[in-house]
C-alpha positions in Angstrom: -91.5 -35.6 -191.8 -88.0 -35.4 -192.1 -88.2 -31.5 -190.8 -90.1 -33.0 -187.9 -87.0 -35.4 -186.9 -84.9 -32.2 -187.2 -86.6 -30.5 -184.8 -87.0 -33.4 -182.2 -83.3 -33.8 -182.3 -82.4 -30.1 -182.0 -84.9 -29.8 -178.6 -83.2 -33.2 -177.4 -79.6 -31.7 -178.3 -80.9 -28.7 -176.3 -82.6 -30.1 -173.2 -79.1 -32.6 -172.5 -77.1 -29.0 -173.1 -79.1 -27.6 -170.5 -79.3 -30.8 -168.5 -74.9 -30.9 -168.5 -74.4 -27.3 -167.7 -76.7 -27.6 -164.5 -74.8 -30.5 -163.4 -71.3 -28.5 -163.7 -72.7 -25.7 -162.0 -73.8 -27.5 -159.4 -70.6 -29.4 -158.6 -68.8 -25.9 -159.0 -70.8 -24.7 -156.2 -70.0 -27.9 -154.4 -66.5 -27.6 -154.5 -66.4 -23.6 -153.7 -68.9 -24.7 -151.0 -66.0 -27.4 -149.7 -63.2 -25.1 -149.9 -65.0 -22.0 -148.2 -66.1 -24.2 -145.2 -61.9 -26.1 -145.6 -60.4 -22.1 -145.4 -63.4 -20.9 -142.4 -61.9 -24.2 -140.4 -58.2 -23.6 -140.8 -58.7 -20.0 -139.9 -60.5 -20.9 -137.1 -57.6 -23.0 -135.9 -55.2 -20.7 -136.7 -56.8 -18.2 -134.5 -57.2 -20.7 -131.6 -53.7 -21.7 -131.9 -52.0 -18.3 -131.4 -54.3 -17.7 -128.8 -53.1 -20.5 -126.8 -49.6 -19.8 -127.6 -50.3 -16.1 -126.6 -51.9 -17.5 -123.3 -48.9 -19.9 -122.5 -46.5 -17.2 -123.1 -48.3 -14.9 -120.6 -48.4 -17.6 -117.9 -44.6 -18.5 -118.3 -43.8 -14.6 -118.2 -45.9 -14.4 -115.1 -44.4 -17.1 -113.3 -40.7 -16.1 -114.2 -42.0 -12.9 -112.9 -43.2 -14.4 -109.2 -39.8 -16.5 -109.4 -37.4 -13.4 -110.2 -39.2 -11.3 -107.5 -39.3 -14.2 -104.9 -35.8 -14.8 -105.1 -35.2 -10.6 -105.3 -37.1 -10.6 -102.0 -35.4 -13.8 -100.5 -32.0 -12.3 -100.9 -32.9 -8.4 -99.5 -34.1 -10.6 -96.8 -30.8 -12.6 -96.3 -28.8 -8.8 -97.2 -30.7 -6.8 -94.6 -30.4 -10.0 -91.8 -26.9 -10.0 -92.8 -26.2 -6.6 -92.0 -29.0 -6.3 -88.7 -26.5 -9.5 -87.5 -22.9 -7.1 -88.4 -24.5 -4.2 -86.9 -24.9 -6.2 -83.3 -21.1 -7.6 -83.6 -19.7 -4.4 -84.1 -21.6 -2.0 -81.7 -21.0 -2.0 -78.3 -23.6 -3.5 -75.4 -24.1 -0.6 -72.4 -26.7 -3.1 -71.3 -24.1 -6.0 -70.8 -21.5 -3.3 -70.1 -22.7 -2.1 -67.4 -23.9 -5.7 -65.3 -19.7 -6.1 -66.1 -19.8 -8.3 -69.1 -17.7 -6.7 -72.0 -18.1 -9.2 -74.6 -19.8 -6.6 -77.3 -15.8 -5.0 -77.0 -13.6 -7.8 -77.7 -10.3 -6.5 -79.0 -7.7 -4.3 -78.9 -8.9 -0.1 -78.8 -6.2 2.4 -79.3 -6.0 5.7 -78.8 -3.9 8.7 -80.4 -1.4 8.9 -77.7 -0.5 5.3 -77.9 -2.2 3.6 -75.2 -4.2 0.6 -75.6 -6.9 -1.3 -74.0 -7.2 -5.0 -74.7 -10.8 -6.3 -74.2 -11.2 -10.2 -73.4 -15.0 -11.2 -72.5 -15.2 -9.8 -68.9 -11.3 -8.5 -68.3 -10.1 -4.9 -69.9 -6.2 -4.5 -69.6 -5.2 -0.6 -70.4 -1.7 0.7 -70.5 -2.8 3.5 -68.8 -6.1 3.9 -67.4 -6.1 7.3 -66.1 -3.9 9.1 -68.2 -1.4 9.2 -65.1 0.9 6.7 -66.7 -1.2 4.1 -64.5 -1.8 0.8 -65.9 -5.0 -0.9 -65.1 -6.9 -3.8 -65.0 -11.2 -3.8 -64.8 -12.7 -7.3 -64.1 -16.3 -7.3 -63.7 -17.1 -3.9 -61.8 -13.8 -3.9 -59.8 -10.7 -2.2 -60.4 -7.2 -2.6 -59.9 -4.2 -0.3 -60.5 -1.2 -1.7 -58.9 1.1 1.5 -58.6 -1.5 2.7 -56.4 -1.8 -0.8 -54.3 0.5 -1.5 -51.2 2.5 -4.4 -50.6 -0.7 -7.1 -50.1 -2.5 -5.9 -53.2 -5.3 -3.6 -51.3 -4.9 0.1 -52.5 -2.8 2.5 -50.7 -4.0 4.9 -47.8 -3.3 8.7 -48.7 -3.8 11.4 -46.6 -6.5 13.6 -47.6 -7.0 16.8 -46.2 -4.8 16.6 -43.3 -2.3 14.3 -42.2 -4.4 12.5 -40.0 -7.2 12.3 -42.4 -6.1 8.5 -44.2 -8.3 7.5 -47.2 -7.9 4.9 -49.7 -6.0 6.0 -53.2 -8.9 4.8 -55.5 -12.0 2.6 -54.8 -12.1 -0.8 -56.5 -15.3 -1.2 -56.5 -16.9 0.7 -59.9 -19.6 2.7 -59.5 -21.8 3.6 -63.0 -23.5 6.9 -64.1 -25.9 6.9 -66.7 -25.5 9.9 -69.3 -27.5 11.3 -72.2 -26.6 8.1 -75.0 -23.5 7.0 -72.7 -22.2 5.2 -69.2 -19.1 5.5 -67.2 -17.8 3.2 -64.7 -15.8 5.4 -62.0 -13.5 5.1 -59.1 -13.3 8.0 -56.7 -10.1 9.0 -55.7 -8.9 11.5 -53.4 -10.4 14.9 -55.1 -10.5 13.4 -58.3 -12.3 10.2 -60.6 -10.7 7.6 -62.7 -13.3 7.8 -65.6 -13.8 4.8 -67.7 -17.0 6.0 -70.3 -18.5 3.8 -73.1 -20.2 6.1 -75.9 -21.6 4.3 -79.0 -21.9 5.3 -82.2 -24.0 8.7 -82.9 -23.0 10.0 -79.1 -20.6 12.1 -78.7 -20.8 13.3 -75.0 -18.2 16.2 -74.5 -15.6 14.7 -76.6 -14.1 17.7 -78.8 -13.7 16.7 -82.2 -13.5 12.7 -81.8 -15.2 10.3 -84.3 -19.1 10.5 -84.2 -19.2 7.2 -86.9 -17.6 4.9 -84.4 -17.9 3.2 -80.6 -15.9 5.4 -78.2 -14.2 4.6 -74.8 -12.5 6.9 -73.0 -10.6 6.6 -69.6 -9.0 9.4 -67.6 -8.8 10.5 -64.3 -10.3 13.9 -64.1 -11.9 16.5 -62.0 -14.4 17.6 -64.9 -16.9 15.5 -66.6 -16.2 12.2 -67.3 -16.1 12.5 -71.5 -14.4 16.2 -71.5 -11.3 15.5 -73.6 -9.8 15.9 -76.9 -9.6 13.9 -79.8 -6.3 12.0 -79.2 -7.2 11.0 -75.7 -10.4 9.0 -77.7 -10.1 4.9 -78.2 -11.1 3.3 -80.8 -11.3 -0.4 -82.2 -8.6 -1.5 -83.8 -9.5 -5.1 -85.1 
């Protein structure tokens, strides 16, 4: 009888073993349960976090991208209309030039033998308009040189082949001739022409040796072509 008890108690010691070890492993596998679906959830956040950041960061560098190259284009934009305005100030107008209007040439022009031309809207004053120590005076498309004018202001009558043969001593009324890149206003005179000829820059007409980089005037009275001269008988801008 009392072996009997023994063994009851021994299966009952057994069977609550048994009964307190499936209960640990089963809150074991609980808790790793817990923490592997606590570690899959921060992961996952992690991962969508620096995705977003990633994403932000791409949008701010594209948009500082558009804003950089907006405001790169904004200001070749202002540069080039800056210099398209400079260009029109500094080059001369044969359109305006030759309807009389000398606006594009406001100034004084020089040249290398000392003369000067001042340039004032529709009015050029030179110190010597034909190379003949003649000063001169354009306004509009007329003329005047006052050592060749008599006593009321009208220019002189010459004789011109023959004594009896009376002409005037220059025309005050300019004519114009359009050349390859270049105009001249002229004034005939007796067997010869009081060249006055407007060349841009990049023309060079007959000029030897003058300044292809810069507007051009040159005034002579010749009896070749109206831009034949050399280099010191050029004007050029001088402010």
């Amino acid at each position: 009888m009392e072996k009997m008890k023994r063994t009851i108690l021994l299966g009952l010691s057994l069977v609550f073993l048994g009964v307190l070890v499936g209960c640990n492993n089963s809150g074991k596998s609980s808790v790793d349960t817990a923490t592997t679906s606590s570690s899959s959830r921060e992961t996952t956040e992690l991962t969508t976090s620096i995705k977003e950041t990633t994403e932000t960061t791409e949008r701010t560098t594209t948009q500082s991208s558009i804003v950089q190259e907006t405001k790169e284009t904004d200001a070749s934009q202002e540069q080039a209309g800056e210099e398209q305005t400079n260009e029109v100030i500094e080059s001369m107008d044969l359109s305006q030039i030759q309807q009389g209007d000398f606006t594009s040439l406001n100034g004084t022009w020089v040249n290398g033998l000392g003369n000067t031309i001042f340039v004032e809207n529709a009015t050029m004053s030179f110190t010597d308009i034909s190379n003949q120590k003649q000063a001169g005076e354009i306004t509009g498309l007329n003329v005047d040189i006052p050592n060749l004018n008599s006593a009321d202001g009208t220019p002189n009558l010459v004789s011109y082949m023959g004594d009896s043969n009376k002409v005037k001593s220059y025309e005050q009324q300019l004519g114009l001739e359009e050349n390859q890149g270049f105009i001249s206003l002229r004034s005939n005179l007796p067997g010869a022409v009081i060249y006055v000829s407007f060349l841009p820059k990049g023309v060079m007409g007959d000029i030897i040796e003058g300044d292809i980089s810069r507007d051009k005037i040159v005034a002579v009275g010749t009896q070749n072509t109206a831009t034949s001269v050399r280099a010191e008988y050029v004007y050029y801008k001088a402010d």
